[in-house]
PABAGU-530529 format. One record per residue: chain; x, y, z of N, C-alpha, C, O, CB in turn. Coordinates in Angstrom, 3 decimals. Glycine has a CB too. Layout:
N
<r unit="A" n_px="X" n_py="Y" n_pz="Z" ca_px="X" ca_py="Y" ca_pz="Z" c_px="X" c_py="Y" c_pz="Z" o_px="X" o_py="Y" o_pz="Z" cb_px="X" cb_py="Y" cb_pz="Z"/>
...
END
This chain:
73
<r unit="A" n_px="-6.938" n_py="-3.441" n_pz="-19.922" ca_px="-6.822" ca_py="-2.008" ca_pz="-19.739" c_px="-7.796" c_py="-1.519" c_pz="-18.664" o_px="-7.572" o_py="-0.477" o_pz="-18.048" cb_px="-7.074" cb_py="-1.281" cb_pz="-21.062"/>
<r unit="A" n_px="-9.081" n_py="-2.414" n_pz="-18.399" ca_px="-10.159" ca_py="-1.435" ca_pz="-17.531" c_px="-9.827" c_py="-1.893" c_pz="-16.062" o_px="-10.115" o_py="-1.385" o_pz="-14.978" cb_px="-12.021" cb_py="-1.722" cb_pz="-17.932"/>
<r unit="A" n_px="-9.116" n_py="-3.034" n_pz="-16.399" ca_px="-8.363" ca_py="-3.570" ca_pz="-15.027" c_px="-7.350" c_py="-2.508" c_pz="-14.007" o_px="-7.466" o_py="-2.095" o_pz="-12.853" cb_px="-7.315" cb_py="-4.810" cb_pz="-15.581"/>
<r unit="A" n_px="-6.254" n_py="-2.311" n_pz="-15.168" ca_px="-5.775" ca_py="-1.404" ca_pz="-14.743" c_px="-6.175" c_py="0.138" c_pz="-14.037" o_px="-5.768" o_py="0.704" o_pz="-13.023" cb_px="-5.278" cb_py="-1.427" cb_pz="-15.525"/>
<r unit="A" n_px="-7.131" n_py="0.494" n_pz="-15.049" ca_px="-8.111" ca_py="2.070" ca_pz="-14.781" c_px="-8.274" c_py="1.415" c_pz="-12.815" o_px="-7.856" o_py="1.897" o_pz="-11.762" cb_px="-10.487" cb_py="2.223" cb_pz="-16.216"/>
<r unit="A" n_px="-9.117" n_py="0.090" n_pz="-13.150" ca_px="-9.633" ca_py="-0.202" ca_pz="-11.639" c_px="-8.765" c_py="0.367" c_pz="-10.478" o_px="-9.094" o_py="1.154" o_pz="-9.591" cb_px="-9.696" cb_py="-1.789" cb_pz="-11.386"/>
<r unit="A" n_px="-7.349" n_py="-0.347" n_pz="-10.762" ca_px="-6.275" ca_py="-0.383" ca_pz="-9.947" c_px="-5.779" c_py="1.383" c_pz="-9.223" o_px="-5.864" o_py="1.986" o_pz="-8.154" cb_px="-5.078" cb_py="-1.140" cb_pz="-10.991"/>
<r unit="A" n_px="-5.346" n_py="1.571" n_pz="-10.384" ca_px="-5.379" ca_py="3.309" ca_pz="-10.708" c_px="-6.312" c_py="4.003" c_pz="-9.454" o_px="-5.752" o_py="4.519" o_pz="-8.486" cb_px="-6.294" cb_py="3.721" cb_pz="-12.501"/>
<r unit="A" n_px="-7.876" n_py="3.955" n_pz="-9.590" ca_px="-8.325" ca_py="4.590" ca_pz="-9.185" c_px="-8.688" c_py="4.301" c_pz="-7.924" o_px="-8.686" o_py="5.185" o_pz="-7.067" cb_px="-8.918" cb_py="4.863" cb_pz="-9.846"/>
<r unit="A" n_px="-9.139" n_py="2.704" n_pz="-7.577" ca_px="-9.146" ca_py="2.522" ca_pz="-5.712" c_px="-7.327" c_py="2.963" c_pz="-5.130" o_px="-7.135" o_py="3.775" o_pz="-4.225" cb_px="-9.593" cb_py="0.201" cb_pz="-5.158"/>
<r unit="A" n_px="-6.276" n_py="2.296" n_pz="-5.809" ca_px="-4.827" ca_py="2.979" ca_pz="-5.447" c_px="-5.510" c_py="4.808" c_pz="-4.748" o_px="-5.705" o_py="5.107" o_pz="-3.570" cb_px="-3.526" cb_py="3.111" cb_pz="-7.436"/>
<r unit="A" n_px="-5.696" n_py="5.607" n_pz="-5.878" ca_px="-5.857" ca_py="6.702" ca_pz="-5.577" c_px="-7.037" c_py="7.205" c_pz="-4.540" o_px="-6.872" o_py="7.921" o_pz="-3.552" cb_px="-5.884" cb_py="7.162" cb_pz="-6.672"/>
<r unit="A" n_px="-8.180" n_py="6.681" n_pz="-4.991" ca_px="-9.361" ca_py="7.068" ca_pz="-3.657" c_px="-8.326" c_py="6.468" c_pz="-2.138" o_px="-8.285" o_py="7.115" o_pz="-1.092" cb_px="-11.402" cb_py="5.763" cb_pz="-3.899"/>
<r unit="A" n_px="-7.908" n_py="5.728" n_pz="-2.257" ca_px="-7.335" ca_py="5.672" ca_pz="-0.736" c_px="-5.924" c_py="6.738" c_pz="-0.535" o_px="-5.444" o_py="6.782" o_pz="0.598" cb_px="-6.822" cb_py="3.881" cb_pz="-0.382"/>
<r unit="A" n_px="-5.486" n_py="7.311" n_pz="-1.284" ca_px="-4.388" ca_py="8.232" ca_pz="-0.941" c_px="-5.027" c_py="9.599" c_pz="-1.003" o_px="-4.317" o_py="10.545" o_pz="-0.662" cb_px="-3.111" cb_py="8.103" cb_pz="-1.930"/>
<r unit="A" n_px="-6.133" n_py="9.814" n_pz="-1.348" ca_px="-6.755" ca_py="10.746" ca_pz="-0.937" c_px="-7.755" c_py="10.926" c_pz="-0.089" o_px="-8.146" o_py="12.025" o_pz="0.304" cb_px="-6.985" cb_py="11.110" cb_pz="-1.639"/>
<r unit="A" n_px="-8.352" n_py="9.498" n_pz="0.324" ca_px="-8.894" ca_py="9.962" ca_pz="1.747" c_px="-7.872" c_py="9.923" c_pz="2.931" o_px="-8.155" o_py="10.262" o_pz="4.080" cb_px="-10.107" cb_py="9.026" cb_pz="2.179"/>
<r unit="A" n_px="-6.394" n_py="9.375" n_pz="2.431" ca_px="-5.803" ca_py="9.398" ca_pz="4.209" c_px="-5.589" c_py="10.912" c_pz="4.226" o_px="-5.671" o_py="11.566" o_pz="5.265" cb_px="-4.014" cb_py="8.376" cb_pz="4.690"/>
<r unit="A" n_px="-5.274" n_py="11.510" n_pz="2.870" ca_px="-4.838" ca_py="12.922" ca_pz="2.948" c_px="-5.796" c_py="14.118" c_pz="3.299" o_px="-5.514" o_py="15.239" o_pz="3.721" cb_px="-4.308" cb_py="13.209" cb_pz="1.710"/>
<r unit="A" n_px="-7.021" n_py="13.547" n_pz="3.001" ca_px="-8.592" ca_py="14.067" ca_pz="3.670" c_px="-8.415" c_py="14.862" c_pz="5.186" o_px="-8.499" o_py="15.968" o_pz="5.720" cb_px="-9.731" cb_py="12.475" cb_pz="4.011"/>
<r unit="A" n_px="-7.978" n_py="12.833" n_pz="5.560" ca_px="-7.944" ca_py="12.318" ca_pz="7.059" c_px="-6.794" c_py="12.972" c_pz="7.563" o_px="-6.934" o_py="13.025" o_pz="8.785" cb_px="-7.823" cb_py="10.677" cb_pz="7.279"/>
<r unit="A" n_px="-5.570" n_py="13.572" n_pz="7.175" ca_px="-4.606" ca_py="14.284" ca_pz="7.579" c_px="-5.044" c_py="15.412" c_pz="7.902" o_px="-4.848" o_py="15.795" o_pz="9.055" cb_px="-3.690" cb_py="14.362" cb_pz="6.819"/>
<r unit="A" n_px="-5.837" n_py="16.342" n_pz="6.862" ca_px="-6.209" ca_py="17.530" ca_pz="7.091" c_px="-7.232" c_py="17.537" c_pz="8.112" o_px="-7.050" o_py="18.588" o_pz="8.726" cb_px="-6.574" cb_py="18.115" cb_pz="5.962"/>
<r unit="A" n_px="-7.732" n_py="17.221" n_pz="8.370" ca_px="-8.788" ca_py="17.031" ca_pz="9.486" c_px="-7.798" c_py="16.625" c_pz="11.158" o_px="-7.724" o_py="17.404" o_pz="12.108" cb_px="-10.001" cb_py="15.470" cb_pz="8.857"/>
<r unit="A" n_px="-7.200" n_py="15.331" n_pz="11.098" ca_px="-6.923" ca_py="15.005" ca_pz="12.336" c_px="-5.627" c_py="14.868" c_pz="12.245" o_px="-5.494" o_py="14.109" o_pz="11.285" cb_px="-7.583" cb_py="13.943" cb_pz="12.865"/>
<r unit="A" n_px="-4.282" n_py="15.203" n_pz="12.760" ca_px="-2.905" ca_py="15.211" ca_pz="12.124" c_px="-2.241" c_py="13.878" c_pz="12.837" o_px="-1.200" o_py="13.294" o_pz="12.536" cb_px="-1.991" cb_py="16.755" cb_pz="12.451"/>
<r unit="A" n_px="-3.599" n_py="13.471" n_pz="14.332" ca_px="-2.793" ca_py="12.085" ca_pz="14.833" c_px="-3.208" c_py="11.046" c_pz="13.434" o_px="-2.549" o_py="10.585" o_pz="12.502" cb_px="-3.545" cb_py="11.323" cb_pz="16.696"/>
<r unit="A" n_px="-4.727" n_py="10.963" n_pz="13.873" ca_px="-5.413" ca_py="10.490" ca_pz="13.273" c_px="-4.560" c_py="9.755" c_pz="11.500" o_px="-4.205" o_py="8.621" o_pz="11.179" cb_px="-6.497" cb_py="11.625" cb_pz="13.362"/>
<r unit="A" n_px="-4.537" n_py="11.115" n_pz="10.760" ca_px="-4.120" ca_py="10.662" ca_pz="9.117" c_px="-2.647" c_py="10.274" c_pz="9.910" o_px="-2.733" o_py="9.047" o_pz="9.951" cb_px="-4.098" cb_py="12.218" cb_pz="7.461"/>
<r unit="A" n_px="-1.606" n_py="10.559" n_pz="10.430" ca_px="-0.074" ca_py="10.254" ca_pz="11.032" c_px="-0.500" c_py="8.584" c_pz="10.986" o_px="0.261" o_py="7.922" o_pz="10.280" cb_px="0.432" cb_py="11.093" cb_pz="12.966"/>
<r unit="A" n_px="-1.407" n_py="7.959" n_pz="11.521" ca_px="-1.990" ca_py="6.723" ca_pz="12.191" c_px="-2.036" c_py="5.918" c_pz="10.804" o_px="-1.386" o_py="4.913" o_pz="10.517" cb_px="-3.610" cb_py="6.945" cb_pz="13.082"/>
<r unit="A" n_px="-3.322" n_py="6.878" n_pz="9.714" ca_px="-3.894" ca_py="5.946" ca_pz="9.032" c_px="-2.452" c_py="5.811" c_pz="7.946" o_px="-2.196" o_py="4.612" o_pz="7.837" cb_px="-5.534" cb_py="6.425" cb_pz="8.405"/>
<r unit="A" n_px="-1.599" n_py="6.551" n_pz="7.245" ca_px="-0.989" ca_py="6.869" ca_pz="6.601" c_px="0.295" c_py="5.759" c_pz="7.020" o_px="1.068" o_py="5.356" o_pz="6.151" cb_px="-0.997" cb_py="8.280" cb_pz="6.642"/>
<r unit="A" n_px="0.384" n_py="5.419" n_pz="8.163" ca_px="1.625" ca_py="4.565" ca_pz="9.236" c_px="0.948" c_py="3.003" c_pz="8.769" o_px="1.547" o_py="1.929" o_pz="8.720" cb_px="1.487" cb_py="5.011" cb_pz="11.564"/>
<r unit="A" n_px="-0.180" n_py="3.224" n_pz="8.522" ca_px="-0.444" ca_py="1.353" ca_pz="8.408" c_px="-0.187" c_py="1.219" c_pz="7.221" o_px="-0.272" o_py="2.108" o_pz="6.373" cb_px="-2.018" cb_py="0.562" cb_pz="8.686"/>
<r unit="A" n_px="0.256" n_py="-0.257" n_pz="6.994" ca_px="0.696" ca_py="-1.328" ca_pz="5.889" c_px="-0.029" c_py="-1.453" c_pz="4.544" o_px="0.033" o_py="-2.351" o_pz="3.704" cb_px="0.578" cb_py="-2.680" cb_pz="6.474"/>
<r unit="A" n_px="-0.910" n_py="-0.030" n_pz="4.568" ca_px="-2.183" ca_py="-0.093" ca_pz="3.418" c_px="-1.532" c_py="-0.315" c_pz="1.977" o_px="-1.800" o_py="-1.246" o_pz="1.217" cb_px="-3.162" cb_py="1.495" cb_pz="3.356"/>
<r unit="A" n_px="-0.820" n_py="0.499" n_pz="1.798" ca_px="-0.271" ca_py="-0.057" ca_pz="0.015" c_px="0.689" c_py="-1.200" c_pz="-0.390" o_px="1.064" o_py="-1.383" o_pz="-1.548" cb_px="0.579" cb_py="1.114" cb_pz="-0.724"/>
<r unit="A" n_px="1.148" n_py="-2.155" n_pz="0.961" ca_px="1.452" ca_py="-3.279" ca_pz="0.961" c_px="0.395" c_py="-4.297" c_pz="0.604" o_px="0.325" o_py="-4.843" o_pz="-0.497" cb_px="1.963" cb_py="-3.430" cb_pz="2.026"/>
<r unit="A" n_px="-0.472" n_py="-4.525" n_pz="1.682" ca_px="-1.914" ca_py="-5.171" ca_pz="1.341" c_px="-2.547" c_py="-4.870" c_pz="0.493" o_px="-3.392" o_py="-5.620" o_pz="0.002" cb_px="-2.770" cb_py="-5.114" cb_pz="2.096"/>
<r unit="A" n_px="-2.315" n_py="-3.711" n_pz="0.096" ca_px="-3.047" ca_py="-3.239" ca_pz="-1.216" c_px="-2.270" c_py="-4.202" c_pz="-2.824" o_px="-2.764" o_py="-4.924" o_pz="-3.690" cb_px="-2.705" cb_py="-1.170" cb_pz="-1.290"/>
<r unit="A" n_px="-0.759" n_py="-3.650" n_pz="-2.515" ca_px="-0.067" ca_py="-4.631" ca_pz="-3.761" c_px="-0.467" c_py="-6.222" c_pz="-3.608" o_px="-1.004" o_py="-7.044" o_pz="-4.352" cb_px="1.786" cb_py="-4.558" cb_pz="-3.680"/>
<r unit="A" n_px="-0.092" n_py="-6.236" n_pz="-2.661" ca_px="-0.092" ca_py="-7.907" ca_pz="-2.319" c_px="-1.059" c_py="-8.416" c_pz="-2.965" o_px="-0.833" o_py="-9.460" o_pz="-3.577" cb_px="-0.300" cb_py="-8.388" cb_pz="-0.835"/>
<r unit="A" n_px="-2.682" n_py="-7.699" n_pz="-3.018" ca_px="-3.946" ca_py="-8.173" ca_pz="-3.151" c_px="-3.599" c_py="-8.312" c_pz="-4.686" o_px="-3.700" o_py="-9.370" o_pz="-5.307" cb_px="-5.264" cb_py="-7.210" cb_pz="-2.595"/>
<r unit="A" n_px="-3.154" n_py="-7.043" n_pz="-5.247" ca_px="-3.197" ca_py="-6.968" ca_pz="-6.772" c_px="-2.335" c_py="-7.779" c_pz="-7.670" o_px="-2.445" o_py="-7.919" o_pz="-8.888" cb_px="-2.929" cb_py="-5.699" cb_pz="-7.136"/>
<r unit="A" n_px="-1.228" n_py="-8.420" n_pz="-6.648" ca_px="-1.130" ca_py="-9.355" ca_pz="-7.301" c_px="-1.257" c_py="-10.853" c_pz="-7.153" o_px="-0.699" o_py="-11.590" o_pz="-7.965" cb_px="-0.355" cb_py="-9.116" cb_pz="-7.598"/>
<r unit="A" n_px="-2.103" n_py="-11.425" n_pz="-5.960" ca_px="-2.450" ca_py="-12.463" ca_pz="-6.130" c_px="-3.754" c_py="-12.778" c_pz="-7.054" o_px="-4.025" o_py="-13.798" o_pz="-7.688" cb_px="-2.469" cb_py="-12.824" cb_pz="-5.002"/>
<r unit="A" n_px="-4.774" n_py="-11.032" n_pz="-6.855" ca_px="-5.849" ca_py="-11.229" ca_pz="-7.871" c_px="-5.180" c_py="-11.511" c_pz="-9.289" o_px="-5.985" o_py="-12.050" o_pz="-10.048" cb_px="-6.817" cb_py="-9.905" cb_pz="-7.935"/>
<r unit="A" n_px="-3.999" n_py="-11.306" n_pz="-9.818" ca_px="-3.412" ca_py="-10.994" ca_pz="-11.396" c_px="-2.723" c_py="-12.248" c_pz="-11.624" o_px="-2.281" o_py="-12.509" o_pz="-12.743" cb_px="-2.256" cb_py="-9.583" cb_pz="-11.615"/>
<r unit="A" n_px="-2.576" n_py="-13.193" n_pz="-10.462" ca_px="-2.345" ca_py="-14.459" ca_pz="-10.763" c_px="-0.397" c_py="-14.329" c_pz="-10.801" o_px="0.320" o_py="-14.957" o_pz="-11.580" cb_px="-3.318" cb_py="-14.911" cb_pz="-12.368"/>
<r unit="A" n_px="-0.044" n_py="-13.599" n_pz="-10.008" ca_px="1.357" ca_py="-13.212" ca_pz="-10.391" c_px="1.974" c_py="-14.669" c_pz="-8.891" o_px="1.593" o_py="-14.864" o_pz="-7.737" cb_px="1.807" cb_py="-10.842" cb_pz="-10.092"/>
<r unit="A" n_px="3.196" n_py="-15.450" n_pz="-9.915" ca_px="3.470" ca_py="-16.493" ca_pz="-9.211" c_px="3.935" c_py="-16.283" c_pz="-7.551" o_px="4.438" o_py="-15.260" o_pz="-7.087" cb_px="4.470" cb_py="-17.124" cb_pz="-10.023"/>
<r unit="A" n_px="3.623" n_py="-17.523" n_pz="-6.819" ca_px="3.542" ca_py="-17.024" ca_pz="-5.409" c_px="5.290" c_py="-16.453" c_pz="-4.979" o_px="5.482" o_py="-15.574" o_pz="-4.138" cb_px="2.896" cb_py="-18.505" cb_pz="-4.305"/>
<r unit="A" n_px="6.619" n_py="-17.273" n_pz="-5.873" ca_px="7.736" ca_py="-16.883" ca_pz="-5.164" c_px="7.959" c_py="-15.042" c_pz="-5.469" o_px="8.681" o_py="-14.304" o_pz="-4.799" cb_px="9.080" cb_py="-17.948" cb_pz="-5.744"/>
<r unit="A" n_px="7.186" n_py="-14.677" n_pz="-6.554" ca_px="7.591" ca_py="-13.418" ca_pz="-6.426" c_px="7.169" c_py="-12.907" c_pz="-5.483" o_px="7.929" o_py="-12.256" o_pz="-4.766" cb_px="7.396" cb_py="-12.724" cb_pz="-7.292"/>
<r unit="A" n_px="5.437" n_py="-13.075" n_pz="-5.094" ca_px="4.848" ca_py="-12.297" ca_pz="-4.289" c_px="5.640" c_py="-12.423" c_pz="-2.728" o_px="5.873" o_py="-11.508" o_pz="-1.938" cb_px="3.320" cb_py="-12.693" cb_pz="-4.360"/>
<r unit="A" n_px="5.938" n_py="-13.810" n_pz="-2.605" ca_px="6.960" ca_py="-13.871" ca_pz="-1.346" c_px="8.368" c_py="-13.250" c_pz="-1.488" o_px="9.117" o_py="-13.556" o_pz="-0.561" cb_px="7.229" cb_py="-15.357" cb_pz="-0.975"/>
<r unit="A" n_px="8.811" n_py="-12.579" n_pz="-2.280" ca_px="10.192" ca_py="-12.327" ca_pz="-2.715" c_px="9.314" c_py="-10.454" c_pz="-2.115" o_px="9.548" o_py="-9.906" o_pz="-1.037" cb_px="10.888" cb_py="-12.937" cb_pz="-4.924"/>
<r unit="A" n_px="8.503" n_py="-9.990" n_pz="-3.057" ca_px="8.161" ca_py="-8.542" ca_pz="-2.326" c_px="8.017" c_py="-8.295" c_pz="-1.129" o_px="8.288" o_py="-7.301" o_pz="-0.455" cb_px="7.139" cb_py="-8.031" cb_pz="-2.629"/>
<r unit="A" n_px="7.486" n_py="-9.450" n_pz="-0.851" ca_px="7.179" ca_py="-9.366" ca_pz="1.283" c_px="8.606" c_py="-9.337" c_pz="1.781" o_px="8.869" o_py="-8.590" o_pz="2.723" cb_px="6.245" cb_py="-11.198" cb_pz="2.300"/>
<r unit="A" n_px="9.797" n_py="-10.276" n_pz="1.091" ca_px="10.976" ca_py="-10.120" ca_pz="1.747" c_px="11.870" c_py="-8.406" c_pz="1.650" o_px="12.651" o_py="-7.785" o_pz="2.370" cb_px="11.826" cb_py="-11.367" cb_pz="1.074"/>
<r unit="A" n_px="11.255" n_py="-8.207" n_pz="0.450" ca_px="12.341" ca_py="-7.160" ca_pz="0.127" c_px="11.648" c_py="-5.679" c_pz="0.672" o_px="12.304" o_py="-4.638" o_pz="0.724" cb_px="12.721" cb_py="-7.152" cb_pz="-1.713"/>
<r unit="A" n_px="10.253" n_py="-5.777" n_pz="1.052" ca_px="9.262" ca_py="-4.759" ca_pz="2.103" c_px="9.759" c_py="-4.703" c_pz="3.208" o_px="10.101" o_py="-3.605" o_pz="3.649" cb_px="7.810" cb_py="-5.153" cb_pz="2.429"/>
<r unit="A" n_px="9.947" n_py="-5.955" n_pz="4.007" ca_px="10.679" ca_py="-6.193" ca_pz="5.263" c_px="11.797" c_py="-5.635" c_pz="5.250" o_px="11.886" o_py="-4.687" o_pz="6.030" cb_px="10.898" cb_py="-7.454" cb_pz="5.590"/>
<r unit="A" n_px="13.014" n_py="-5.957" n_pz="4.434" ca_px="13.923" ca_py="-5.505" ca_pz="4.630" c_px="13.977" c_py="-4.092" c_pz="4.423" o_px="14.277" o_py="-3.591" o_pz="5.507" cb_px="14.627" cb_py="-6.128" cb_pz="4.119"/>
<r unit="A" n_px="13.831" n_py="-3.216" n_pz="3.559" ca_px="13.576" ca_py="-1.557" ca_pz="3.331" c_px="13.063" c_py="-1.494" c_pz="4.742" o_px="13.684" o_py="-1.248" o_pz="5.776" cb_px="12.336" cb_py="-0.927" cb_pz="1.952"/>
<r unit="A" n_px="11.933" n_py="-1.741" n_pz="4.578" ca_px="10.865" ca_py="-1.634" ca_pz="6.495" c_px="11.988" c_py="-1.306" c_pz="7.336" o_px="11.951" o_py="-0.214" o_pz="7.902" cb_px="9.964" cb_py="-3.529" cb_pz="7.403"/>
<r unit="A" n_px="13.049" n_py="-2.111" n_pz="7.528" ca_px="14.259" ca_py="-1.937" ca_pz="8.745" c_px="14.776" c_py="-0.886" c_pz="8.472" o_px="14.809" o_py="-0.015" o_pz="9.342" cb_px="15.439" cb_py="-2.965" cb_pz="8.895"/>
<r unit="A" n_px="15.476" n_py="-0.586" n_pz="6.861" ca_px="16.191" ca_py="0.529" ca_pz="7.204" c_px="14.890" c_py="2.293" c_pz="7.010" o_px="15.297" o_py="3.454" o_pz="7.061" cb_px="17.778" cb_py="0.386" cb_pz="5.924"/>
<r unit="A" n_px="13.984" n_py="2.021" n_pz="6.882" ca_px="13.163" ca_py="3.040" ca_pz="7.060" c_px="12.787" c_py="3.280" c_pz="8.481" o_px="12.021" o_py="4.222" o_pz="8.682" cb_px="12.081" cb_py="2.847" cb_pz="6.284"/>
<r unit="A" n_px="13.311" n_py="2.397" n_pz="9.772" ca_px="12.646" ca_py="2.775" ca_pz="10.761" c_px="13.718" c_py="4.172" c_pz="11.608" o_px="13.118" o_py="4.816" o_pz="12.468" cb_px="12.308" cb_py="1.289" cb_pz="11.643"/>
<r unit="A" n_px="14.593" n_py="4.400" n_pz="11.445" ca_px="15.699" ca_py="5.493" ca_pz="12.003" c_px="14.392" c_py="6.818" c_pz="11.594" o_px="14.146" o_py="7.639" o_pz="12.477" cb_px="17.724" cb_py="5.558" cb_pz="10.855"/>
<r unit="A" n_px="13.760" n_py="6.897" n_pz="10.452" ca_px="13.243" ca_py="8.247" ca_pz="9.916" c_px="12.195" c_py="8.400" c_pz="11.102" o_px="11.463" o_py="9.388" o_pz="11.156" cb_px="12.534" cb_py="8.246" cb_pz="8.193"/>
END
């Protein structure tokens, strides 16, 4: 359970400093908000949780693919 709390709350301190960083600089948070942060972020959480490697390679595939059709927006 305190694992989780962990998760929870660095997840959140970083969605509220890009949103900080938005209000302040609109390239700037556009920039930080555009990088791969809650990818690397999952990714981390679940190789720390011991979660087997084909899934974690199965999320990278299925990120990629969404990734394509999210680029038209």
């Amino acid at each position: 359970m305190f694992f989780i709390l962990v998760k929870v709350f660095v997840t959140a301190t970083i969605i509220v400093m890009v949103s900080e960083i938005a209000k302040i600089n609109d390239k700037i948070g556009g920039l930080v908000a555009a990088m791969p942060l809650t990818t690397f972020l999952i990714l981390f959480w679940m190789y720390y949780e011991d979660v087997p490697k084909n899934k974690i390679s199965a999320h990278i595939n299925y990120t990629l693919l969404y990734l394509i059709a999210t680029f038209p927006m």
